[in-house]
C-alpha positions in Angstrom: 0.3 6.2 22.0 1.1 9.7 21.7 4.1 9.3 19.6 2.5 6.8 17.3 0.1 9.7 17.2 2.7 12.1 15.9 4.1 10.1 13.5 2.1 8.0 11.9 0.9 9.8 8.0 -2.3 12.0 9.2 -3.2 12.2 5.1 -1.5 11.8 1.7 -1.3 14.4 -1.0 -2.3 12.7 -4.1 -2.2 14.8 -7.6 -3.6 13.6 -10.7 -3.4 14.8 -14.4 -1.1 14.0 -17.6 1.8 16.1 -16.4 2.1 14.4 -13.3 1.9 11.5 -14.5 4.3 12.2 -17.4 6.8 13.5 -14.6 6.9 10.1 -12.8 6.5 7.9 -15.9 9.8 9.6 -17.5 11.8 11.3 -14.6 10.8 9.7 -12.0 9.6 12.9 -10.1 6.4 11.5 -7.8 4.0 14.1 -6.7 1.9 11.8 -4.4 3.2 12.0 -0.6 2.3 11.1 2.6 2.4 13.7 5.7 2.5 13.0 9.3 2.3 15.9 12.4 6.1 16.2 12.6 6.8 17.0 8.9 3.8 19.6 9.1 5.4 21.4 11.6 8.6 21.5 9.8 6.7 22.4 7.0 4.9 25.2 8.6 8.5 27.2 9.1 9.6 26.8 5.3 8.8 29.7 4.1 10.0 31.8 6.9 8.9 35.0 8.5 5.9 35.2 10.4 5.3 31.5 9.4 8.0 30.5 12.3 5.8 31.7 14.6 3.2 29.7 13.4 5.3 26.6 13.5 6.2 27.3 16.8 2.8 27.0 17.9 2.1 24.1 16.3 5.2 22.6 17.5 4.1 23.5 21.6 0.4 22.5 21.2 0.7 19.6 18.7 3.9 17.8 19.8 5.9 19.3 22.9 3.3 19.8 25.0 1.4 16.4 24.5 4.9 14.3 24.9 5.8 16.6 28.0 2.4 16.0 29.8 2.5 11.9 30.2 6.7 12.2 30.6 5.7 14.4 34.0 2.9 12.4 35.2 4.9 9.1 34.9 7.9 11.2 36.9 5.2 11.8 39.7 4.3 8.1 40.0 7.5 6.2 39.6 9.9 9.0 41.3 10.9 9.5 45.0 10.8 13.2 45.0 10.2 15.2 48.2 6.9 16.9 48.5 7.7 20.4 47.6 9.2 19.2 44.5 6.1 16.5 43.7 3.9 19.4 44.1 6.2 21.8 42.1 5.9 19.1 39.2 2.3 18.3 39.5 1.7 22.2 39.4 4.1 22.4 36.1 2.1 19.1 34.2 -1.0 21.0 34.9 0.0 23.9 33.1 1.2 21.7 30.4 -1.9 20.3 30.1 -3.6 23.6 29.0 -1.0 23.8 26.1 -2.0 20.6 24.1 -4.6 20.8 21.8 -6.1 16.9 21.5 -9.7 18.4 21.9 -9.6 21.1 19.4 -7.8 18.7 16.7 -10.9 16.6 17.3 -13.4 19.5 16.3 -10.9 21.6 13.9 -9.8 18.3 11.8 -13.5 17.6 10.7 -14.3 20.7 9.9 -11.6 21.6 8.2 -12.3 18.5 6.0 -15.4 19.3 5.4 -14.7 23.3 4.6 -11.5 22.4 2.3 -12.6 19.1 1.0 -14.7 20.2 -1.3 -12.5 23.5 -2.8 -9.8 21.3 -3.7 -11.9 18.4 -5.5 -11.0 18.8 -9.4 -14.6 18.7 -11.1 -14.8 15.9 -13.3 -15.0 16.4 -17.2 -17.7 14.8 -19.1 
């Protein structure tokens, strides 16, 4: 569920006007595109710098972390371990726990659709 999650498109870009629409018509050049978690957090690195940190982050709390957690807690059930080394694992998938971010996603995403949604709305011409 997690990776069907990750990869599935999260929203699609879609710009209109002639020139765009010129572009594709003639050269074939498509501005429209779908975008899923794992091409943002390429995405997020592109322009370099500072902004590798930021995709760094988004690559620990939006995809690492949230694979690594159910990967551990399936190694606790179905794996003979001794006990030092179950509790050693349970004790590391707890602290991978506190570095996924499904929670905040569900109260950033909204409101960040409702604070950008409407700045990037072209006003309609009468």
């Amino acid at each position: 569920l997690t990776v069907l999650a990750i990869t599935v498109p999260v929203f699609t870009r879609k710009v209109h006007g002639s020139l765009p629409t010129l572009l594709k018509l003639n050269l074939g050049i498509d501005f429209d595109q779908t975008y899923n978690m794992v091409e943002l957090a390429g995405m997020c690195a592109q322009a370099g710098g500072l902004d590798r940190f930021m995709s760094a982050t988004f690559w620990i709390f939006i995809i690492i972390c949230p694979l690594l957690r159910p990967v551990t807690q399936l190694a606790l059930l179905h794996l003979p371990l001794p006990l030092a080394k179950q509790r050693l694992l349970h004790r590391v998938s707890r602290h991978i726990a506190a570095y996924y971010a499904f929670e905040v996603m569900l109260v950033a995403v909204p409101l960040i659709h409702l604070a950008f949604g409407p700045m990037s709305k072209v006003p309609e011409l009468l």
